[in-house]
N, C-alpha and C positions, 0 to 999 in steps of 0.2 A: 637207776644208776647202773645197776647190770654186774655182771663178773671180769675180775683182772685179774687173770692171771698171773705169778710171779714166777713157780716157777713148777717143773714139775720133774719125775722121778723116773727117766729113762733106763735107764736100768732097771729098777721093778718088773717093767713088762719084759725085758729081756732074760730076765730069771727066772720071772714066777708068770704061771698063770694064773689072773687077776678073774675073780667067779663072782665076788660080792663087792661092790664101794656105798664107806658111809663117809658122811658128813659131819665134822666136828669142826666146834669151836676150840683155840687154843690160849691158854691163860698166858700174857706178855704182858713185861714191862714196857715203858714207855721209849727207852730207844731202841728198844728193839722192832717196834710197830714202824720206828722212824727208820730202821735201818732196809726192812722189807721192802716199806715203800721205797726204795731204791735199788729194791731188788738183790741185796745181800743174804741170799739166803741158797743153801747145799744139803739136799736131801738126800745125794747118796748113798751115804751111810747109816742113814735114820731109822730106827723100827719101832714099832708101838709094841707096850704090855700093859699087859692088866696086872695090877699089885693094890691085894686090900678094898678090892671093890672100886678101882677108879684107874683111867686110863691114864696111861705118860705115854710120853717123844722120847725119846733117847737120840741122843747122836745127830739131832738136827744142826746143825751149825749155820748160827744166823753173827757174821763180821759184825764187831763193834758199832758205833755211829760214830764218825768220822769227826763230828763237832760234839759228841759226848762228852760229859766233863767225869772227874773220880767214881762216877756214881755209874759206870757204863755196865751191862750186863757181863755174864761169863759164855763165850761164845755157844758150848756145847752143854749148857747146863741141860736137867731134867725139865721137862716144862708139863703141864698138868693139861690134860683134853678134856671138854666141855661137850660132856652125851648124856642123853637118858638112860636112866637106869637100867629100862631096859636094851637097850642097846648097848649097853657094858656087860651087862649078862649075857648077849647072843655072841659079842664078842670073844666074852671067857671061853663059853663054850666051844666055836672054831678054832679058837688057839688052841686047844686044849687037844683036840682031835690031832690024829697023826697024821705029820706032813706038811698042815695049815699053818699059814704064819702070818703076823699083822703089817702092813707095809705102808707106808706114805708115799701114796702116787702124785699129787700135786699139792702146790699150795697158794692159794685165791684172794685176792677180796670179794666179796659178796658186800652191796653194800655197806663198803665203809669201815666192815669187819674180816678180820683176818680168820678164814676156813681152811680145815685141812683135809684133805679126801684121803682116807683108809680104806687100801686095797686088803679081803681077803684072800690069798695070793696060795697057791699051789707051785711049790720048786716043779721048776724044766730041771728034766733030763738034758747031758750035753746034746744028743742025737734032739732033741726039739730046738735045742737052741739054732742049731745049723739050718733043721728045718723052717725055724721062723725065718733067719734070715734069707735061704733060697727063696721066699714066699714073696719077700719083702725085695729081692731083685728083681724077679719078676714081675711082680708089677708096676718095679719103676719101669724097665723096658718097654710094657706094653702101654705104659701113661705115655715115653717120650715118642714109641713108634706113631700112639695118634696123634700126638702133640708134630712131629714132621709129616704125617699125610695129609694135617688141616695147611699146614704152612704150604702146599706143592699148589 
């Protein structure tokens, strides 16, 4: 079946530099699974913590389901992540270090099931942010300069 991506966390990479990514599963009601698969979903503002031994989302914002009835999620609720113990523990610990912070870089299906990739994530400095972006003009330049000397 393979991976679908739905959506992923552009910004993340523009803030932080991303060192570690784990793989979690994420605990959903049922129209909210239905609303993903349509792609309703805004990880902007999302961060992950550790509280009491188990991970959460925050601030994920996943739209309603359009043909929901009374019984529809709450957009921005807490929602609970699905890791091993130990990797709740290596977690605490990175967060816990100064500087380090848990971020959601994208979010997948993987067969059939809704995954969530956690960046362990290092703040840029303004001065790297500038610098990723010169980084990142230049090699569009030099993608489209080949891209016109195949076309000549």
């Amino acid at each position: 079946m393979g991976i679908k991506i739905i959506a992923t966390n552009k910004k993340a990479y523009h803030d932080y530099f991303i060192e570690e990514v784990y793989e979690a599963g994420i605990s959903l009601q049922g129209t909210e699974v239905k609303s993903l698969r349509l792609g309703n979903v805004n990880l902007k503002e999302a961060f992950c913590r550790i509280k009491n031994g188990e991970a959460f989302i925050n601030n994920m914002h996943i739209s309603p389901y359009e043909l929901g009835n009374i019984e529809n999620h709450d957009p921005t609720r807490v929602r609970k992540l699905l890791l091993h113990r130990s990797e709740i523990d290596k977690l605490a610990r990175k967060s816990d270090e100064k500087g380090l912070t848990l971020v959601p870089t994208k979010i997948y299906f993987k067969n059939s099931m809704v995954k969530l990739e956690i960046g362990v994530g290092k703040g840029k400095k303004h001065y790297d942010k500038r610098e990723s972006l010169k980084q990142k003009q230049a090699e569009r330049e030099v993608h489209k300069a080949i891209k016109d000397n195949l076309n000549r």
